[in-house]
C-alpha positions as CSV (number, residue, x, y, z in Angstrom):
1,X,-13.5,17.5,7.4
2,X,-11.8,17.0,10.5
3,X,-9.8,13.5,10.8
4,X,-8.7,11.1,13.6
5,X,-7.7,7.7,13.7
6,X,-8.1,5.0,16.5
7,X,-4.7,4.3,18.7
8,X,-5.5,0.6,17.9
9,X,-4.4,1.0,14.3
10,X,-0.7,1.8,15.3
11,X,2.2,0.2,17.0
12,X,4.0,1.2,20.0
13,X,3.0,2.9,23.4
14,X,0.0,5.1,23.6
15,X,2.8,8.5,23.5
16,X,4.4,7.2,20.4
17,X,1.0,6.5,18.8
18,X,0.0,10.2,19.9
19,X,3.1,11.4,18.3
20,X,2.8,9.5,15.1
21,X,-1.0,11.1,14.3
22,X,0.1,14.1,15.3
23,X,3.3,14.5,13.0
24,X,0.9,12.6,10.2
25,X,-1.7,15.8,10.6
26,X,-4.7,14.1,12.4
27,X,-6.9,16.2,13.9
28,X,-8.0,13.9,16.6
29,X,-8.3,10.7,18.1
30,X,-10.0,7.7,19.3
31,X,-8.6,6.3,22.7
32,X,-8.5,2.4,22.7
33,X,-9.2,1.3,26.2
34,X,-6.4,-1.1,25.9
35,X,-3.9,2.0,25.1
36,X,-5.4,3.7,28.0
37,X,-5.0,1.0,30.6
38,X,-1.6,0.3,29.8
39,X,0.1,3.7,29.8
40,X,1.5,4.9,32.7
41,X,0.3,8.4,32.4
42,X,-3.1,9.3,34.3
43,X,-6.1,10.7,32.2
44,X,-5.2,13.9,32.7
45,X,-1.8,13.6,31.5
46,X,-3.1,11.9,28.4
47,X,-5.5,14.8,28.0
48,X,-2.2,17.7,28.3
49,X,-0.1,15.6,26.4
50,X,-3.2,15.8,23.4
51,X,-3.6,19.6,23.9
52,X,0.0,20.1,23.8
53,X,0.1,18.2,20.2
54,X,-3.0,19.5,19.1
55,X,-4.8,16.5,19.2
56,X,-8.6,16.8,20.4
57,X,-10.1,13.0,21.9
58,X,-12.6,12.7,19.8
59,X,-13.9,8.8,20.9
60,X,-13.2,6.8,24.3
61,X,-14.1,3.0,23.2
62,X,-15.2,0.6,23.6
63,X,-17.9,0.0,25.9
64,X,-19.1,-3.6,25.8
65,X,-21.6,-5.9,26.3
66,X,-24.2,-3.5,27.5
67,X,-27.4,-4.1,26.4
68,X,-30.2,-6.5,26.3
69,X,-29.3,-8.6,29.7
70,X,-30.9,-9.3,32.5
71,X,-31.9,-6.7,35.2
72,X,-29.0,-7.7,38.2
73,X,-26.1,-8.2,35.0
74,X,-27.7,-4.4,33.4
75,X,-26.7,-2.9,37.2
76,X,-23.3,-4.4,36.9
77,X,-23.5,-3.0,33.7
78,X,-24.0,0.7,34.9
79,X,-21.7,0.9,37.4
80,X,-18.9,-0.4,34.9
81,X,-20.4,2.7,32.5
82,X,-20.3,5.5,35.7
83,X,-16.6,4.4,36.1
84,X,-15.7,4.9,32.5
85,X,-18.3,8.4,32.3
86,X,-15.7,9.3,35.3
87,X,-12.2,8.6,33.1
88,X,-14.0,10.2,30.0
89,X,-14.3,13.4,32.1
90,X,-11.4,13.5,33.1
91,X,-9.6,12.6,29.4
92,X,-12.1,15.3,28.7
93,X,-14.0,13.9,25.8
94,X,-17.8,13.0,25.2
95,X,-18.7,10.4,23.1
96,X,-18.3,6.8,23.7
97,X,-18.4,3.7,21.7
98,X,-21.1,1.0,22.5
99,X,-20.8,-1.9,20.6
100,X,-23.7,-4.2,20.0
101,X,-23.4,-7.3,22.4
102,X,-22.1,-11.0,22.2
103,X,-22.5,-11.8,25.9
104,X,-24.0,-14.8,25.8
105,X,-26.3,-13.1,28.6
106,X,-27.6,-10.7,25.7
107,X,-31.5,-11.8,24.8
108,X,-33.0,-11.5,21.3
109,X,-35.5,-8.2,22.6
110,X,-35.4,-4.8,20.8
111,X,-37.5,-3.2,23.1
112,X,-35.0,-4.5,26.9
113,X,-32.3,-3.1,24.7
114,X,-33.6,0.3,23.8
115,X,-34.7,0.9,27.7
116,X,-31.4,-0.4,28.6
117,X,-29.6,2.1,26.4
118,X,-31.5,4.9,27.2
119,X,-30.8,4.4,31.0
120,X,-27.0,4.3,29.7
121,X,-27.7,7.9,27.9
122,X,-30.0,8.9,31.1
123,X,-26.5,8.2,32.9
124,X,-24.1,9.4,30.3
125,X,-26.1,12.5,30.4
126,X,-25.1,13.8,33.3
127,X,-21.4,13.4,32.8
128,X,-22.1,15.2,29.7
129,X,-21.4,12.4,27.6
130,X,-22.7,10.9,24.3
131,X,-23.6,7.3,23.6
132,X,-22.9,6.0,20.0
133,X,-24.1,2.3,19.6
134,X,-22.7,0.6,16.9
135,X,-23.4,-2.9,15.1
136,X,-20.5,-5.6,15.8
137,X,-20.3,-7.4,12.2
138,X,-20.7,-10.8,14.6
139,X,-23.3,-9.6,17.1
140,X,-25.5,-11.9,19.3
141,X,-28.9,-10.3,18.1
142,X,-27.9,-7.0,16.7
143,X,-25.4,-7.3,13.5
144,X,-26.3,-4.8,10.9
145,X,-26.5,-0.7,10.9
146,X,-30.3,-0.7,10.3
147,X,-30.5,-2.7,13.1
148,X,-28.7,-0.6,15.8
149,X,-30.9,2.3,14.3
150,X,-34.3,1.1,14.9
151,X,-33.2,0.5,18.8
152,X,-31.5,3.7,19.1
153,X,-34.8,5.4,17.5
154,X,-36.8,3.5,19.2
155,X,-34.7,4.5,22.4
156,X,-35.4,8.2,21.4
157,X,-32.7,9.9,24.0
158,X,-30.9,13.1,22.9
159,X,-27.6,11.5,24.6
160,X,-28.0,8.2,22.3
161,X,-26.9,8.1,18.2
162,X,-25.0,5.8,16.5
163,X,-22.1,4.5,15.5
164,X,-21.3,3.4,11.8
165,X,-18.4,1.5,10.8
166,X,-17.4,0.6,7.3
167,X,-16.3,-2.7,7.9
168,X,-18.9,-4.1,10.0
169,X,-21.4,-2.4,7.5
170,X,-20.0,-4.1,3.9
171,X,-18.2,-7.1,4.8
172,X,-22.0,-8.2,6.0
173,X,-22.9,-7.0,2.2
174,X,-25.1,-4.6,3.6
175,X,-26.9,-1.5,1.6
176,X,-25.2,1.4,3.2
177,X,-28.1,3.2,1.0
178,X,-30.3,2.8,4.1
179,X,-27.8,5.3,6.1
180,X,-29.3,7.9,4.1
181,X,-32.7,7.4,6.3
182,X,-30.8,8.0,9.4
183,X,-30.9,12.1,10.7
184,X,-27.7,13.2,10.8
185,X,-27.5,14.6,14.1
186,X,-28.2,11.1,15.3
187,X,-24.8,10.0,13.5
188,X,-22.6,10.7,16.8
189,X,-19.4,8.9,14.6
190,X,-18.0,7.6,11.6
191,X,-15.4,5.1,12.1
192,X,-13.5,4.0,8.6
193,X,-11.5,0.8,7.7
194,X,-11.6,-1.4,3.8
195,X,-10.2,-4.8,3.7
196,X,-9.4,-7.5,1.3
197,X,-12.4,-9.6,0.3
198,X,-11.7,-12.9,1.8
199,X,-13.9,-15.8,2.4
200,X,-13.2,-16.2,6.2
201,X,-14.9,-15.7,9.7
202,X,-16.0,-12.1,9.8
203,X,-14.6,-11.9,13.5
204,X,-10.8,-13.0,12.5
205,X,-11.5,-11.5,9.2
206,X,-11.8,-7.8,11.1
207,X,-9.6,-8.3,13.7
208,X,-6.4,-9.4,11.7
209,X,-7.1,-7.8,8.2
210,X,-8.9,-4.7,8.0
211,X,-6.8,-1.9,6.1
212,X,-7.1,2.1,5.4
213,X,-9.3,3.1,2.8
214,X,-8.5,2.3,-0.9
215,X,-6.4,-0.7,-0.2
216,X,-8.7,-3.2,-0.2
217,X,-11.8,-3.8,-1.7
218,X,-14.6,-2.3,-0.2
219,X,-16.6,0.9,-1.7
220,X,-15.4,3.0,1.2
221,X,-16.0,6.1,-0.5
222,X,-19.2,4.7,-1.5
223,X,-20.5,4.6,2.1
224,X,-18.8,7.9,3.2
225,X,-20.8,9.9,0.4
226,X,-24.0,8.3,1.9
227,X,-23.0,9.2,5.4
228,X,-22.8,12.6,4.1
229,X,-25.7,13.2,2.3
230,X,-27.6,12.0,5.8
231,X,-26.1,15.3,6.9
232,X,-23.4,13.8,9.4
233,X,-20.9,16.7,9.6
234,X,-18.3,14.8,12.5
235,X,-14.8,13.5,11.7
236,X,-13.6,10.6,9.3
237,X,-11.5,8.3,11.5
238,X,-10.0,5.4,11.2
239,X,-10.2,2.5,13.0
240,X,-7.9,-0.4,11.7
241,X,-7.4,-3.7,13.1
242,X,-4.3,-5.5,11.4
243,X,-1.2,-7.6,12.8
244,X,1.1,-6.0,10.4
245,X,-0.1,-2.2,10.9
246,X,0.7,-3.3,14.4
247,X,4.0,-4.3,14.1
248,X,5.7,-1.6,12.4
249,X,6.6,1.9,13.1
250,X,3.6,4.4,13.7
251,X,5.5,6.8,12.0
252,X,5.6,5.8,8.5
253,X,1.8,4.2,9.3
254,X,0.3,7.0,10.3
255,X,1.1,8.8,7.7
256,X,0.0,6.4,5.4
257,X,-3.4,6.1,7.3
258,X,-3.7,10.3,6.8
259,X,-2.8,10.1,2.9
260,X,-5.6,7.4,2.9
261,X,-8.2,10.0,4.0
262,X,-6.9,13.0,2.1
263,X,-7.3,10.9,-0.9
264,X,-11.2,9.2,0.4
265,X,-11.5,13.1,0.6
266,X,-10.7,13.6,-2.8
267,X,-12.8,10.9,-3.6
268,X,-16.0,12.1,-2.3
269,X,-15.8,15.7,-2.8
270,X,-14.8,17.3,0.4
271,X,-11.2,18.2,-0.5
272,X,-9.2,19.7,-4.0
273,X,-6.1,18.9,-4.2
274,X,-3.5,18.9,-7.2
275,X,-5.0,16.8,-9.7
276,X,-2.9,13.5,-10.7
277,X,-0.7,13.6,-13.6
278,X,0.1,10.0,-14.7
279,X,3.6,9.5,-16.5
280,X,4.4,8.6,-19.5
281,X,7.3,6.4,-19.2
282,X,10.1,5.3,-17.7
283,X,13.3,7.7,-18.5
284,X,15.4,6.0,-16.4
285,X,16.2,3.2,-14.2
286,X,19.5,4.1,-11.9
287,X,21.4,1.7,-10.3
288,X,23.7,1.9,-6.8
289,X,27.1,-0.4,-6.7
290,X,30.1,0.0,-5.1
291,X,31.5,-1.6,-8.0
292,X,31.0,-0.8,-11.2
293,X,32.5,-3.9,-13.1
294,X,30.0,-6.6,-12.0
295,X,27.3,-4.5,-13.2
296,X,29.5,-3.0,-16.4
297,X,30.0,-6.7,-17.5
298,X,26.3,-7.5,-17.2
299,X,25.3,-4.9,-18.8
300,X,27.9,-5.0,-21.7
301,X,26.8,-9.1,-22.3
302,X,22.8,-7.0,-22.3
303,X,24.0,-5.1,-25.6
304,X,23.7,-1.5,-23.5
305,X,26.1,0.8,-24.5
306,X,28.2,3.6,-21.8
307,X,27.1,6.2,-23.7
308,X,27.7,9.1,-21.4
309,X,28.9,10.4,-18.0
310,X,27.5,13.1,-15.4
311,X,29.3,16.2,-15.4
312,X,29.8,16.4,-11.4
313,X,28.9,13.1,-10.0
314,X,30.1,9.3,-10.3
315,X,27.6,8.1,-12.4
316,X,27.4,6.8,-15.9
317,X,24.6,6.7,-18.5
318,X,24.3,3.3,-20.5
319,X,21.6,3.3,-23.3
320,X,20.4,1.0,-25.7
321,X,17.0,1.6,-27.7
322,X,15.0,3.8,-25.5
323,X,16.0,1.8,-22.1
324,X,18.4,3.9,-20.3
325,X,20.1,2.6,-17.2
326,X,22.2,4.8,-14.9
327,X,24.8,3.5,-12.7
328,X,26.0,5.2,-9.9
329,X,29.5,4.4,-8.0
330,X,29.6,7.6,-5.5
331,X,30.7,7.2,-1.7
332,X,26.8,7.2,-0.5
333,X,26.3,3.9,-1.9
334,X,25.1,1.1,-0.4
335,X,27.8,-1.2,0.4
336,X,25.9,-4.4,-0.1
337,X,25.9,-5.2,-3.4
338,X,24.1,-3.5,-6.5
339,X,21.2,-1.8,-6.1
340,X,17.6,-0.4,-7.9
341,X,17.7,3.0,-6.1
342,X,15.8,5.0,-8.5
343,X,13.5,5.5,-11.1
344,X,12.9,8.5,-13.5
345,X,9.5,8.8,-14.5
346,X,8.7,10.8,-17.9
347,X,6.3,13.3,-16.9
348,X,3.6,15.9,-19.0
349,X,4.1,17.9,-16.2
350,X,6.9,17.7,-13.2
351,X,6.0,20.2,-11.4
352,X,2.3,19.1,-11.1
353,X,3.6,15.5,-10.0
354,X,6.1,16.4,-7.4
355,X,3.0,18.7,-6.2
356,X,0.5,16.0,-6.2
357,X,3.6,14.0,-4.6
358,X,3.9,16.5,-1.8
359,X,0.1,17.2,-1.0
360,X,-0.2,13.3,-0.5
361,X,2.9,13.3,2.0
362,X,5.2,11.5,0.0
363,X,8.7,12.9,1.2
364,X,10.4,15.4,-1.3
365,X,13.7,14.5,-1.3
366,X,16.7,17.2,-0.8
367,X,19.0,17.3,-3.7
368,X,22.6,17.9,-4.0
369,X,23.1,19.9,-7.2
370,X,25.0,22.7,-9.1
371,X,23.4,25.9,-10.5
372,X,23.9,24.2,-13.8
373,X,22.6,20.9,-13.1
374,X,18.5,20.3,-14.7
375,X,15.6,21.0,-11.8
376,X,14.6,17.3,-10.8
377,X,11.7,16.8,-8.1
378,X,12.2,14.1,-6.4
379,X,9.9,11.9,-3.7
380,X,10.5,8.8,-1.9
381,X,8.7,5.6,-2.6
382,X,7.3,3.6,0.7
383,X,10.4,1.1,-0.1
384,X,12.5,4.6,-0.1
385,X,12.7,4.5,-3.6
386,X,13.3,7.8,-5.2
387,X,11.1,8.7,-8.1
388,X,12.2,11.5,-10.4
389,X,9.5,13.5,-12.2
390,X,11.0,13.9,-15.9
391,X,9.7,16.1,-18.7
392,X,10.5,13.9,-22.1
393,X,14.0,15.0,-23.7
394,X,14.3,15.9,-27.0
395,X,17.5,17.1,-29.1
396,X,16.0,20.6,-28.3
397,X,15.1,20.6,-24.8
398,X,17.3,17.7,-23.3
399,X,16.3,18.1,-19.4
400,X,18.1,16.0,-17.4
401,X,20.1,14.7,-20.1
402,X,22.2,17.9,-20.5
403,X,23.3,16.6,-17.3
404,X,25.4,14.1,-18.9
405,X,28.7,14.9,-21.1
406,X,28.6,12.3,-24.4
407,X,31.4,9.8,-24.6
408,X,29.6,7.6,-27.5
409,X,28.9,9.5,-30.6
410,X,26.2,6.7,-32.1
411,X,24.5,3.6,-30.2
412,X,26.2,0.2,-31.6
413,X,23.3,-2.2,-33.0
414,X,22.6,-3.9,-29.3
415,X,20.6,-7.0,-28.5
416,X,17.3,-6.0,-29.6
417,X,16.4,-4.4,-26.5
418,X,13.7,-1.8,-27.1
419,X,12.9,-0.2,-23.7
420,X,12.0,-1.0,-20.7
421,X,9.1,-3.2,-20.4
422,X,8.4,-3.2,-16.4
423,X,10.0,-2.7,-13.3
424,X,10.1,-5.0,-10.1
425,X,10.4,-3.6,-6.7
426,X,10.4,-6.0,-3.3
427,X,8.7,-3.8,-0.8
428,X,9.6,-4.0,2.8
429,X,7.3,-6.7,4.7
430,X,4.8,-4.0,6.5
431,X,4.6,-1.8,3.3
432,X,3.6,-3.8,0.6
433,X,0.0,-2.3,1.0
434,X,1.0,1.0,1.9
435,X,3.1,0.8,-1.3
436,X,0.0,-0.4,-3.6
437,X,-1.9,3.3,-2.3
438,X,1.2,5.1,-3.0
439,X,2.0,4.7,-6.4
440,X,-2.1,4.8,-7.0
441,X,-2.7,7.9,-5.8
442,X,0.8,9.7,-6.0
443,X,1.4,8.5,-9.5
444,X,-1.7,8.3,-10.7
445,X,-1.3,4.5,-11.3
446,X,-4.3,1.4,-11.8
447,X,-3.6,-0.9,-9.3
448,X,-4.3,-4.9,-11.1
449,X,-5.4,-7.1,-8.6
450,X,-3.3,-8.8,-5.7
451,X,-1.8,-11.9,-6.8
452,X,0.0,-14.4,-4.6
453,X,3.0,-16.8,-5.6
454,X,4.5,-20.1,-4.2
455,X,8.3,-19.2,-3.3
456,X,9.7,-22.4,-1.8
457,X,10.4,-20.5,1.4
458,X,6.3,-19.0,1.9
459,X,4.3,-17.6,-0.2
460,X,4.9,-14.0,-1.8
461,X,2.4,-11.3,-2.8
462,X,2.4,-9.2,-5.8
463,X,0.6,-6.2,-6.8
464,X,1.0,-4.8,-10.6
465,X,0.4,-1.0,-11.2
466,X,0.8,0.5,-14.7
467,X,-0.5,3.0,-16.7
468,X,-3.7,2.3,-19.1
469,X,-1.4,2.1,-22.3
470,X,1.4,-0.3,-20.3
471,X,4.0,2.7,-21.0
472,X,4.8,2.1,-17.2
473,X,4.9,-0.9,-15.3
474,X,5.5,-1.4,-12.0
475,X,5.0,-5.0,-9.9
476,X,5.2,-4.7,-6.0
477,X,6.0,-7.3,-4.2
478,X,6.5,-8.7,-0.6
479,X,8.3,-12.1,0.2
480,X,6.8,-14.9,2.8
481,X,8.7,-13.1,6.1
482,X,10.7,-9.8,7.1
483,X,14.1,-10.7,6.0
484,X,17.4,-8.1,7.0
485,X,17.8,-7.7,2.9
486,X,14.1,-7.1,2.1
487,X,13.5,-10.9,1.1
488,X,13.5,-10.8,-2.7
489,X,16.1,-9.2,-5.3
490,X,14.7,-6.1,-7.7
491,X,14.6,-6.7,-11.1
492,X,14.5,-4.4,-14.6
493,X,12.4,-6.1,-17.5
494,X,13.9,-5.2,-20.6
495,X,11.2,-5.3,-23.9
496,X,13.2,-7.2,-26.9
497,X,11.7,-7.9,-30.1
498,X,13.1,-11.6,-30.2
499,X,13.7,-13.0,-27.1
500,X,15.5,-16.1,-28.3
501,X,18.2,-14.2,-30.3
502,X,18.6,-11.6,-27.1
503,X,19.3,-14.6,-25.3
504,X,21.6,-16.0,-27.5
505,X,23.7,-12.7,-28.1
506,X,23.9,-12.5,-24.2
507,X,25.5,-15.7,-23.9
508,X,28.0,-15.4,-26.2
509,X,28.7,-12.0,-24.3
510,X,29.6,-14.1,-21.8
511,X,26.5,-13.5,-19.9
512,X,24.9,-15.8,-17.4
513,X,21.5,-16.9,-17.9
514,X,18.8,-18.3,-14.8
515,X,19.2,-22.2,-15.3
516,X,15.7,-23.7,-15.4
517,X,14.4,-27.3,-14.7
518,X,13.9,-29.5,-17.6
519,X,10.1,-30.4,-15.5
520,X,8.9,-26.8,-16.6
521,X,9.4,-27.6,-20.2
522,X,7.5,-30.9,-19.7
523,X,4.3,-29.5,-18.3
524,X,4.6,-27.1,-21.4
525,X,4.4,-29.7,-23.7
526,X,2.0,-30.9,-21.9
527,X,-0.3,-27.8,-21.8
528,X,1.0,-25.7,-25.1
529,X,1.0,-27.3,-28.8
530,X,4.8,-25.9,-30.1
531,X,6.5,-26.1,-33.6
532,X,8.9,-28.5,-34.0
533,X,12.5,-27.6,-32.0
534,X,10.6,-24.6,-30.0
535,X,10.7,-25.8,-26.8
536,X,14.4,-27.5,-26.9
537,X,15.5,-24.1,-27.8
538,X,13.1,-22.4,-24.9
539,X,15.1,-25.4,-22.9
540,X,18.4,-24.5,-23.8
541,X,18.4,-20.7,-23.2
542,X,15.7,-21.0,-19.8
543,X,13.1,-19.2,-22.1
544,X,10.3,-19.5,-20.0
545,X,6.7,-19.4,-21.7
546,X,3.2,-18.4,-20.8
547,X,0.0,-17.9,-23.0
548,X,-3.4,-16.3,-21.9
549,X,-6.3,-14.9,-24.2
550,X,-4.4,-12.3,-25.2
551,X,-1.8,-13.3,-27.0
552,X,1.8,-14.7,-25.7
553,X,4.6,-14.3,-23.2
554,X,8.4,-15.6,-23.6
555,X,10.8,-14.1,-21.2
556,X,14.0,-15.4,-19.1
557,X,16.3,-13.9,-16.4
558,X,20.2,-12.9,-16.0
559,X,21.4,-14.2,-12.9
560,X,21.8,-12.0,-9.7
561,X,24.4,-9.1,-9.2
562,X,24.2,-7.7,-5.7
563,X,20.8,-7.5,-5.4
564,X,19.3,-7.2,-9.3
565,X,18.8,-8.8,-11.9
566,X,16.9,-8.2,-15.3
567,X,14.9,-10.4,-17.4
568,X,14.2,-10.4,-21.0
569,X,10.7,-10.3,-22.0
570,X,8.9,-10.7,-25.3
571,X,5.1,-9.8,-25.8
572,X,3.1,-10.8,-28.9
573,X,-0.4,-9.8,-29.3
574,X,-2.2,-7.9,-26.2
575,X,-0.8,-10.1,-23.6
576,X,-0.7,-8.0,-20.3
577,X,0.4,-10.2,-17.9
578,X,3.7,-10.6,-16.5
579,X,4.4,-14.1,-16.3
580,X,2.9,-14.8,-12.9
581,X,2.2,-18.8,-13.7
582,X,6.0,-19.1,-14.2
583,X,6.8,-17.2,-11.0
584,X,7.5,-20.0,-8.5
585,X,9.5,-21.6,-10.9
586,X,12.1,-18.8,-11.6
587,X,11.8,-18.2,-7.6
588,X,13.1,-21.7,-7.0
589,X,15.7,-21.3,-9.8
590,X,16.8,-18.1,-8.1
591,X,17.4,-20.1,-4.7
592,X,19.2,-22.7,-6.2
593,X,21.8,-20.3,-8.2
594,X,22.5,-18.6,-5.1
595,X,22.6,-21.8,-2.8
596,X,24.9,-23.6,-5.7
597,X,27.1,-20.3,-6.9
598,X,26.0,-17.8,-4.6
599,X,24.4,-15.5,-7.2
């Protein structure tokens, strides 16, 4: 189906919106009157400038407070609507946007309203224009789809339909089943937003936090395979009120807003695209520096082992149990401080990811590489991460290892580290959703739910995506405000089988471990029954602890080089958390090691 999106749900001037849906692949969009009335370019300007993108206006909104008033405020009314009938024509599109009224004028009579609207249509009609009258979630006297219906059919113009929006229809908790008693040529428009189920005014709750489809939680595709089945055969759009969506670049959000729909697509039938393959672990985790020794050191005090170097490039391999980290010291480094720049994922099928990958508009990334170098796909992450699709090396087919020239015949004995167990990624403030999506539908991920976390500067969200068996983990995060360095350090969870002797054999490496206060290991006595000496040792080492129905948690955290760190965790049983109750005390730890020592 075709697909447009609202200029509301991007930043920037009404050209750079165009732009951004265009580039993104839109087909179409709505024109926000706001947008409209603040560009400098006249109607028909707007119109070329659409053509000439390939753009078709598929909406002029909104139209309000219409309906349902009294005759001298209704006359008002209609010469408001010929001057707007007059700009449609000359944006050159047909439908309009009516949305159900809150004037305070409005009265509480079906039948006014359905005369009123069809003297809108009988106007609209002659401009060649379409009505659609939609239910506002906070309506005076009309709030729900069914609602809007029964006046539109009572109303029984060929220039009047309706309008049905997602949001207004199931934050109200109504049964978009109903829409399949609607005809479908009396659906003039679909407009499409989810949202995170909050207890809040519906009004602030859709202006400030509606979202694209399948990053919140509402049964969007639900209601669009209902919508269908009524026989409604016009575009999906979007229309997405949310302060953060408007803050950042309509580039990056508008393609976002377009992988939403290929994927609600997916969803619901209407398109095929490369079917997901979900990895199967984590080959590697690689890490920028422009100096080696910080992170050498660290690593060393870890029990890793340098174990073998690229053939053509700056970058070592260092390996211990199945966790392999690569560090990489070329010139294109960042130069501020260590870095998580990539991940390799283990793949059944590489080429089928990067596919997928490239279908859903992630970025393929260009790659500098000999003839004799392995064929690595490679996409970008939201947070420009670069994911590596892997196939699994074995002695006989070693993929992207026969990259790497051995300098270590055998792995020493190590620290017990086993692999990795998850990896931490701070998003960039306006992306933490965007990101959630991504590695959802790209990587074929289950996204846990949202969790936030008190940071002693705001609060910080966190999203968890992982595979079904946990053989990759992945925990998103955002911090309380943009920051210039992303807010929050990455970090790489390392899986031990004793986390109390890891920590031990780090710090007698010489390794530093996170300090934490003595009043966390007081509210665990409080809260936990421990054998004798457990939790002075816990104490000692900053072994922090957590416990759910599952089975149990112990992990602790290296201090911060450049802008990582990794942490030691320990599972027992079918624990599947990640320590989220000891979050805002390892956050405050963090802050005081870097106010105290500067890392």
């Amino acid at each position: 189906m075709r697909t447009s999106i609202a200029t509301v749900s991007l930043s920037g001037s009404l050209t750079e919106k165009l732009t951004a849906a265009a580039r993104a692949g839109f087909d179409g969009v709505e024109i926000f009157e706001n947008d409209l009335l603040a560009s400098p370019l006249t109607p028909e300007e707007i119109r070329a400038r659409c053509a000439d993108l390939g753009l078709t206006i598929d909406l002029y909104q909104p139209l309000r407070d219409i309906e349902a008033v009294p005759e001298a405020e209704f006359a008002r009314n209609l010469r408001r609507a010929r001057h707007k009938f007059e700009l449609m024509r000359r944006l050159g599109t047909d439908t309009v946007l009516v949305c159900s009224s809150v004037s305070p004028l409005a009265e509480d009579d079906d039948a006014l309203a359905a005369a009123q609207l069809s003297q809108l249509a009988d106007l609209a009609q002659e401009f060649g224009v379409r009505v659609a009258y939609e239910a506002l979630a906070w309506g005076r006297h009309v709030s729900t789809y069914d609602h809007a219906w029964r006046i539109v059919e009572t109303a029984g113009h060929p220039a009047l339909g309706t309008c049905l929006d997602s949001f207004h229809i199931l934050s109200r908790g109504s049964d978009p089943k109903g829409i399949e008693d609607i005809a479908g040529e009396k659906i003039f428009f679909l407009q499409l937003a989810d949202a995170p189920l909050l207890a809040m005014d519906v009004l602030q709750w859709s202006r400030h936090y509606r979202c694209f489809p399948g990053q919140g939680g509402f049964d969007v595709a639900g209601l669009v395979q209902h919508v269908l089945s009524a026989g409604y055969d016009g575009p999906l759009s979007l229309e997405v009120f949310n302060d953060v969506f408007r803050q950042a670049d309509a580039g990056p959000t508008a393609i976002d807003a377009h992988r939403s729909l290929l994927v609600l697509q997916e969803t619901v039938g209407l398109a095929r695209l490369p079917a997901p393959v979900v990895p199967t672990g984590v080959a590697f985790a690689e890490l920028v520096t422009p100096d080696a020794e910080p992170v050498s050191a660290l690593l060393g005090a870890l029990g890793f082992a340098r174990t073998a170097r690229h053939r053509g490039k700056p970058v070592d391999l260092w390996q211990q149990g199945e966790a392999r980290i690569l560090v990489n010291t070329g010139p294109a480094v960042r130069r501020d401080g260590t870095a998580l720049a990539a991940i390799g994922l283990e793949s059944p099928d590489p080429d089928g990811a990067a596919r997928r990958a490239e279908a859903l508009l992630a970025p393929v990334l260009p790659r500098r590489r000999t003839p004799e170098d392995a064929q690595l796909d490679a996409v970008a992450a939201p947070d420009g991460t670069e994911l590596f699709f892997c196939a699994r090396t074995t002695p006989e087919l070693p993929g992207w290892r026969a990259d790497f020239t051995d300098t270590l015949g055998q792995l020493p004995p190590g620290n017990g580290v086993l692999r990795i167990d998850h990896l931490a990624l701070t998003q960039p403030w306006h992306q933490f959703d965007e990101a959630a999506l991504f590695h959802r539908s790209v990587l074929g991920l289950h996204a846990q739910e949202s969790v936030d976390v008190a940071d002693p500067y705001g609060l910080l969200r966190s999203r968890a995506v992982t595979t079904p068996d946990g053989s990759v983990r992945i925990a998103l995060s955002v911090g309380p405000a943009p920051t210039e360095d992303g807010a929050h350090a990455q970090h790489i969870a390392l899986a031990v089988e004793d986390v109390v002797a890891a920590a031990r054999r780090f710090r007698e490496a010489g390794g530093r471990l996170l300090r934490i206060p003595a009043n966390h290991y007081d509210d665990l006595a409080a809260r936990f029954d421990f054998a004798e000496g457990e939790l002075e040792t816990y104490q000692e080492l900053g072994i922090l602890y957590d416990r759910d129905a599952g089975g149990e948690f112990r992990h602790c955290y290296t201090r911060t080089v450049g802008r990582v760190f990794f942490e030691l965790v320990q599972r027992d049983g079918d624990y599947r958390g990640y320590g989220a109750p000891n979050a805002p005390v390892r956050l405050a730890a963090q802050h005081t090691a870097k106010r105290l020592t500067g890392g």
